[in-house]
C-alpha positions as CSV (number, residue, x, y, z in Angstrom):
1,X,19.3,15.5,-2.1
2,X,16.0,17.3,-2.7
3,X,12.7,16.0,-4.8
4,X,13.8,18.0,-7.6
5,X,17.7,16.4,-8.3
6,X,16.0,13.1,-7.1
7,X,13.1,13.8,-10.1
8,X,16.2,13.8,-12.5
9,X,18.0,10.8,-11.8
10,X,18.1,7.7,-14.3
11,X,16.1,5.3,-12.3
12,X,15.1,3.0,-16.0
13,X,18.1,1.6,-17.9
14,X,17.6,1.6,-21.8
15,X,18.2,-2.6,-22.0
16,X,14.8,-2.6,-19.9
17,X,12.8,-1.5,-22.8
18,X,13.9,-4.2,-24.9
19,X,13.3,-6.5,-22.1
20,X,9.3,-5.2,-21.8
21,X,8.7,-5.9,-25.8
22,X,10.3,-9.2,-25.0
23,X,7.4,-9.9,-21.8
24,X,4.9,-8.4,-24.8
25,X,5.8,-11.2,-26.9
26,X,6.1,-13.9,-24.8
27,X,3.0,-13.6,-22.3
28,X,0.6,-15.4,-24.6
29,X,3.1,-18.6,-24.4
30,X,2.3,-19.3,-20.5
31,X,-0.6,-19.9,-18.4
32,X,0.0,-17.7,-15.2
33,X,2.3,-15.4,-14.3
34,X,4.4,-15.2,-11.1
35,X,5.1,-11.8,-10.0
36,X,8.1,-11.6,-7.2
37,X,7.9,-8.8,-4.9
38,X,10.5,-8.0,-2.1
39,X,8.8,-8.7,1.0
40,X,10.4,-5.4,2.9
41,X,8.7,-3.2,-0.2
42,X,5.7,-5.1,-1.4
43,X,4.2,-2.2,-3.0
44,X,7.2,-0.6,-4.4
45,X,8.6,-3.4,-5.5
46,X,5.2,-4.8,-7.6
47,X,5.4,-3.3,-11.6
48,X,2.6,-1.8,-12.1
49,X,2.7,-2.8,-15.6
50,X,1.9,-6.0,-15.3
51,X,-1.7,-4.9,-14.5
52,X,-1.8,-4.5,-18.3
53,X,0.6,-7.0,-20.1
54,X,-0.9,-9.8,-17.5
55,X,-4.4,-9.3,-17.3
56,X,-5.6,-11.9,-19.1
57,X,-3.4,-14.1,-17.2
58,X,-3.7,-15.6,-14.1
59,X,-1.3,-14.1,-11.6
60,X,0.4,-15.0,-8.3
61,X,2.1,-12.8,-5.6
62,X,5.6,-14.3,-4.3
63,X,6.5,-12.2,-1.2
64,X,10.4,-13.4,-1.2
65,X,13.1,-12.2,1.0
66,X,10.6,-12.6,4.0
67,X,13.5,-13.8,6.5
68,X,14.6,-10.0,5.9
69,X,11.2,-8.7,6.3
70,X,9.2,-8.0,9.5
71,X,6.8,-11.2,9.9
72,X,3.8,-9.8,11.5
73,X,4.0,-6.9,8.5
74,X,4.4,-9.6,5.9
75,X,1.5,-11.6,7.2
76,X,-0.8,-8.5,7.0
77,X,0.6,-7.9,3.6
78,X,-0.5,-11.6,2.5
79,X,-3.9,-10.5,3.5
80,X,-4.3,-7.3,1.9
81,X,-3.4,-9.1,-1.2
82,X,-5.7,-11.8,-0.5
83,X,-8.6,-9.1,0.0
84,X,-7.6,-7.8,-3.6
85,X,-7.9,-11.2,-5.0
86,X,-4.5,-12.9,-5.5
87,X,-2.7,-15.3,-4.2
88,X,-0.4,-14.2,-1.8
89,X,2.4,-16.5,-0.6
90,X,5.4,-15.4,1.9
91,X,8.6,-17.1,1.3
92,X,12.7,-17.0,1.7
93,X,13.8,-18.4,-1.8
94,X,16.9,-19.0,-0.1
95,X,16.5,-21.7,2.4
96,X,17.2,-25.2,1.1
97,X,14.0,-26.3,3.5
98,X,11.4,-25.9,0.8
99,X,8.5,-26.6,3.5
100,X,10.7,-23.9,6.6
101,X,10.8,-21.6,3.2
102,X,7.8,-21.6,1.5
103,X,8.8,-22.5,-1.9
104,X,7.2,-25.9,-1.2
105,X,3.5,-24.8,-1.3
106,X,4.0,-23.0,-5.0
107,X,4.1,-26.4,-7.4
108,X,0.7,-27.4,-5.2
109,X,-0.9,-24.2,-5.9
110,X,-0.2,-23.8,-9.8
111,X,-1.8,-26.9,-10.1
112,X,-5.1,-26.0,-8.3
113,X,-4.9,-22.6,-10.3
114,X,-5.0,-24.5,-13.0
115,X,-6.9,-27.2,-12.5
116,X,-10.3,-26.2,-14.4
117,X,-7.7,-26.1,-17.7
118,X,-6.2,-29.4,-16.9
119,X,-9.6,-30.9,-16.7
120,X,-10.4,-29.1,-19.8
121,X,-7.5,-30.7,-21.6
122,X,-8.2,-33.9,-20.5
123,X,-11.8,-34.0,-21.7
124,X,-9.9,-33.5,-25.3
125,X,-7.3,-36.5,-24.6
126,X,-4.1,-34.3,-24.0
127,X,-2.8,-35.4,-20.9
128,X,0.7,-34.1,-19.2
129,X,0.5,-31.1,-20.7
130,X,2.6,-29.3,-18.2
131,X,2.0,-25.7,-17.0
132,X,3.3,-22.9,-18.5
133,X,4.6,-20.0,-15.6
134,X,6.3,-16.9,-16.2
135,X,8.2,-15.7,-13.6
136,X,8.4,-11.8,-13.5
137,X,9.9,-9.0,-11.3
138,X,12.2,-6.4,-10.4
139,X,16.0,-6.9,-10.3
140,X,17.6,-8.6,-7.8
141,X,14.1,-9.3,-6.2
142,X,15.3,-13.2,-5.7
143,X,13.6,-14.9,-9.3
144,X,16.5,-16.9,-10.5
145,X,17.0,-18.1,-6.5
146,X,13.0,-19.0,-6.3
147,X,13.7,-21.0,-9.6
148,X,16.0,-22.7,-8.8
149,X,14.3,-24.2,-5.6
150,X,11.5,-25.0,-7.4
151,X,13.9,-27.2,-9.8
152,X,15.9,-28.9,-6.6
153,X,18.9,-27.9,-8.6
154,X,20.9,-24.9,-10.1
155,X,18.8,-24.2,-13.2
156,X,19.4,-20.5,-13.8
157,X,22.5,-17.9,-13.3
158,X,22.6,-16.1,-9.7
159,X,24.0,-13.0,-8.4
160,X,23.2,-10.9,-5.3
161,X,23.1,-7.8,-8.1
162,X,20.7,-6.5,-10.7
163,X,20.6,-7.5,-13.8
164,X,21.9,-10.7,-14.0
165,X,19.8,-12.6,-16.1
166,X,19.9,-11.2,-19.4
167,X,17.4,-12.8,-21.8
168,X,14.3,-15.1,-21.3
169,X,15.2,-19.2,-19.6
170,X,12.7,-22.1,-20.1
171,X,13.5,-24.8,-17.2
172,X,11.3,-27.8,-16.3
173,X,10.5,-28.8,-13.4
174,X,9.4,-32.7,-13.7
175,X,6.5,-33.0,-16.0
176,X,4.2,-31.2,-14.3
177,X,5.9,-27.3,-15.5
178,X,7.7,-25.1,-17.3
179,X,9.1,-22.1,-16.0
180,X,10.0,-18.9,-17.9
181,X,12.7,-17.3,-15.9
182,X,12.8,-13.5,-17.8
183,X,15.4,-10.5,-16.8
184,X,14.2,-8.1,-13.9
185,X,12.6,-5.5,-15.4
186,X,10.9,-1.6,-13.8
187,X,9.5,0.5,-15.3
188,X,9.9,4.1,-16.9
189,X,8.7,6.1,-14.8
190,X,8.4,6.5,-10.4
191,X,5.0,9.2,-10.0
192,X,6.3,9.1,-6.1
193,X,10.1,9.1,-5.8
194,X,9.9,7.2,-2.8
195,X,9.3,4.4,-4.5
196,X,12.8,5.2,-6.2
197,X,14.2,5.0,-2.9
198,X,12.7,1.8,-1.4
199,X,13.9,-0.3,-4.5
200,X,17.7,1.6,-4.4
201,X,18.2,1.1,-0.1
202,X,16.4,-2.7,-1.1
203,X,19.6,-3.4,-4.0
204,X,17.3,-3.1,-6.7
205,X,18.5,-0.5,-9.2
206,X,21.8,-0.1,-9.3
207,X,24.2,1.4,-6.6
208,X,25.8,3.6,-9.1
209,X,22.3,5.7,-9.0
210,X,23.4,7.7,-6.1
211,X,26.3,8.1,-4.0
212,X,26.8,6.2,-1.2
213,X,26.6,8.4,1.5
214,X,23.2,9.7,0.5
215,X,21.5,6.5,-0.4
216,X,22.3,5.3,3.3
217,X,21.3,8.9,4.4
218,X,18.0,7.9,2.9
219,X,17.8,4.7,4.7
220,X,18.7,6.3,7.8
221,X,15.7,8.4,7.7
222,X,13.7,5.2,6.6
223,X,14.8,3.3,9.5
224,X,14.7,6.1,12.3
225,X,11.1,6.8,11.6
226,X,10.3,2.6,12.2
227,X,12.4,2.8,15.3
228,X,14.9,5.0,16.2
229,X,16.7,2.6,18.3
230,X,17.3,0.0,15.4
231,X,20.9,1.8,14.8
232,X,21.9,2.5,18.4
233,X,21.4,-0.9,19.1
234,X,23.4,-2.5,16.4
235,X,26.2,-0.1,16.4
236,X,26.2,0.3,20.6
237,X,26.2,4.6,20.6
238,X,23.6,7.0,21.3
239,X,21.9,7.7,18.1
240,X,19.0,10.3,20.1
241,X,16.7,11.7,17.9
242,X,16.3,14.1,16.1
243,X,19.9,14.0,14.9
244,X,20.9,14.4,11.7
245,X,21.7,11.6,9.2
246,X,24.7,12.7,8.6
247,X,26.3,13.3,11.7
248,X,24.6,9.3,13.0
249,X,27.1,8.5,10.1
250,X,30.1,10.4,11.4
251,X,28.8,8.8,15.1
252,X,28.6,5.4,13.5
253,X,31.9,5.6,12.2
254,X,33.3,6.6,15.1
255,X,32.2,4.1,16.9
256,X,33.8,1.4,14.8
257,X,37.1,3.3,14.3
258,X,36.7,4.0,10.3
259,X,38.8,6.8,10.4
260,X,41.1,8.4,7.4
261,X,44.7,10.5,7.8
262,X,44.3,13.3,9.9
263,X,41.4,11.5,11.8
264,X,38.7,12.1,9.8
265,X,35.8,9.8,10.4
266,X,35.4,8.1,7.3
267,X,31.9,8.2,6.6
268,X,31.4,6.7,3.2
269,X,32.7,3.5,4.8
270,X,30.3,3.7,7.2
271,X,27.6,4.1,4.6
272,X,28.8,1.1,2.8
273,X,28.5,-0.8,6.0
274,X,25.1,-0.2,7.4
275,X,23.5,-0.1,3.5
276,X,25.3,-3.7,3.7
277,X,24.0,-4.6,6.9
278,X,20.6,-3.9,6.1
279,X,20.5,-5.2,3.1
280,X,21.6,-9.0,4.3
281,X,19.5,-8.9,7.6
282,X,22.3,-8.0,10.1
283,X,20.0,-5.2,11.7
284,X,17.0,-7.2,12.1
285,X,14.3,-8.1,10.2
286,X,12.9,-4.5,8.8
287,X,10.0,-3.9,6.9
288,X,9.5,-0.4,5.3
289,X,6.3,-0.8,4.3
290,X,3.0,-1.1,5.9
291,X,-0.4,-2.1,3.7
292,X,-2.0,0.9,2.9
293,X,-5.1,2.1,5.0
294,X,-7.0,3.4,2.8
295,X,-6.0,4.7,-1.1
296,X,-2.8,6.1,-1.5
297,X,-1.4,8.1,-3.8
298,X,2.2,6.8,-3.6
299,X,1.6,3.5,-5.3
300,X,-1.5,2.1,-6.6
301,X,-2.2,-1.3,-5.6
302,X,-2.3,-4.2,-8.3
303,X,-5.4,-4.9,-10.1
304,X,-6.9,-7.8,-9.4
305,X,-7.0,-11.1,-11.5
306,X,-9.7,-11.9,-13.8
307,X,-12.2,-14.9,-12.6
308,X,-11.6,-18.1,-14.4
C-alpha cells in the first residue's frame, strides 16, 4: 500500500470526538493525569493532545506492556522522558506481582506529586481528601488492566481489543484516591503515517483498518529492519534479506503447512499468525521505537509539565 491510499484510510472513529469533549469537561475534576503509553511505541502511542487539554495538570508517563517491549530501549525511554520533565515509570499492568510489575511504585508517587496540595489542605483542616487521577490513553494500551491493579480487584471492564470501555469510571482505591478510568481515545489526524502503523501492528486501532496481509506486511518490514533474523528464528526457514514481504509470508506459511486446495500457501493465515505472535510476545520482546536523537519530525515529543 503506498503513502497516498495509506493518507486516506480512517484511522479516527467518529465516537472519539465525543469522547474528547467528554476529557474537555472532565479534566478540571482531577488533580493529575496519567497518560498510558505502549512501551513498544512510546512516542506513537502518547496523544499529542493532551499537551493542551492537560497542561495545567500534573501528568505522569505509564510505559505499560514493558514485558513485550525491549528492556534496555524502555529504560532509555524512561530517561528521555525524565530529561523532558515527567515522570516516567515502566510497568507490565498484567502481572499480579505489583512490586515484579511496577504498578506498586504509582500509589507512592501520586502521593509525593501531590504532596505540596495535601499539605495545603491540611493547613485549612480538610484531611483525607483523596487524590483525584485521570487515567488517559490510546485504545487497548492496557488502562482498564493498570486500574484494576492499582484496586487489588476487578474494578473496570477488560478486553484485549479497542474500545472497550465506553464512557468515563470513577473507582477508589482505599481513601487515599480516586481514579477516572475514561475510553481510549487518538486523535484526528497522523502528520507521519507511520505513526498509523505502529499503533495498527501494536492492536490499537482496529484490525478492520487494513487487510490482514498488508498490516503484517508492514510489520514485516518493521521487524526486518530491527533484526532480520527475528522471523527465521521463530518460524525455523531462511528469511535472507532482502526478500520481499510477501514472499517471507508465502515462506512462513510453508513452513507451518497453512496450505489451501490445490496447495496454495495460505498466506493470510500466516499473517494472522505472526501479527498474533507479535502482538502477545511470542517473538521476543520487540521494541519499534528508539528515543529520538535529536528533533524529529515524525512525532513531536510531549510538552513538559508545568512546575508546582
Amino acid at each position: 500500500m503506498d503513502n497516498d491510499r495509506l493518507m486516506d484510510i480512517q484511522w479516527y472513529p467518529g465516537h472519539m470526538t465525543k469522547t474528547k469533549r467528554m476529557l474537555v469537561t472532565q479534566m478540571k475534576l482531577v488533580d493529575v493525569v496519567v497518560e498510558l503509553l505502549d512501551a513498544r511505541v512510546p512516542m506513537s502511542s502518547r496523544n499529542p493532545d493532551l499537551d493542551t487539554l492537560a497542561k495545567d495538570k500534573r501528568r505522569v508517563l505509564v510505559l505499560n506492556k514493558a514485558d513485550l517491549a525491549d528492556p534496555d530501549t524502555t529504560a532509555q525511554w524512561e530517561e528521555y522522558f525524565r530529561q523532558l520533565g515527567f515522570f516516567a515509570l515502566a510497568v507490565n499492568a498484567k502481572d499480579n506481582d505489583k512490586k515484579k510489575g511496577g504498578t506498586g511504585r504509582m500509589a507512592a508517587k501520586l502521593q509525593e506529586i501531590m504532596r505540596p496540595k495535601s499539605q495545603q489542605q491540611l493547613k485549612r483542616g480538610r484531611v483525607n481528601i483523596p487524590i483525584r487521577a485521570m487515567i488517559v490513553g490510546i485504545p487497548n494500551v492496557g488502562k482498564s488492566t493498570f486500574i484494576n491493579q492499582l484496586a487489588g480487584r476487578a474494578s473496570t471492564i477488560t478486553a484485549d481489543r479497542p474500545g472497550v470501555t465506553r464512557g468515563r469510571q470513577w473507582i477508589k482505591i482505599d481513601n487515599s484516591f480516586d481514579l477516572m478510568d475514561t475510553p481510549g481515545v487518538l486523535w484526528p489526524k497522523f502528520e507521519d503515517q507511520m505513526v498509523g502503523l505502529r499503533l495498527a501492528v501494536t492492536g490499537a486501532v482496529s484490525d478492520n483498518i487494513l487487510d490482514k496481509i498488508t498490516l503484517c506486511e508492514h510489520l514485516i518490514k518493521m521487524l526486518m529492519e530491527i533484526d532480520p533474523q527475528i522471523l527465521s528464528k521463530r518460524y525455523k526457514t531462511d528469511l535472507t534479506p532482502p526478500m520481499p514481504p510477501r514472499e517471507i509470508l508465502t515462506e512462513i506459511g510453508a513452513a507451518r503447512g497453512f496450505k489451501m486446495k490445490g496447495g496454495i500457501i495460505d498466506i493470510e493465515r500466516a499473517a494472522i499468525i505472526i501479527t498474533d505472535e507479535f502482538r502477545g510476545g511470542k517473538l521476543g520482546r520487540i521494541s519499534l521505537e528508539k528515543p529520538p536523537e535529536e528533533k524529529s519530525s515524525e512525532a513531536s515529543p510531549p510538552t513538559p509539565p508545568p512546575a508546582f
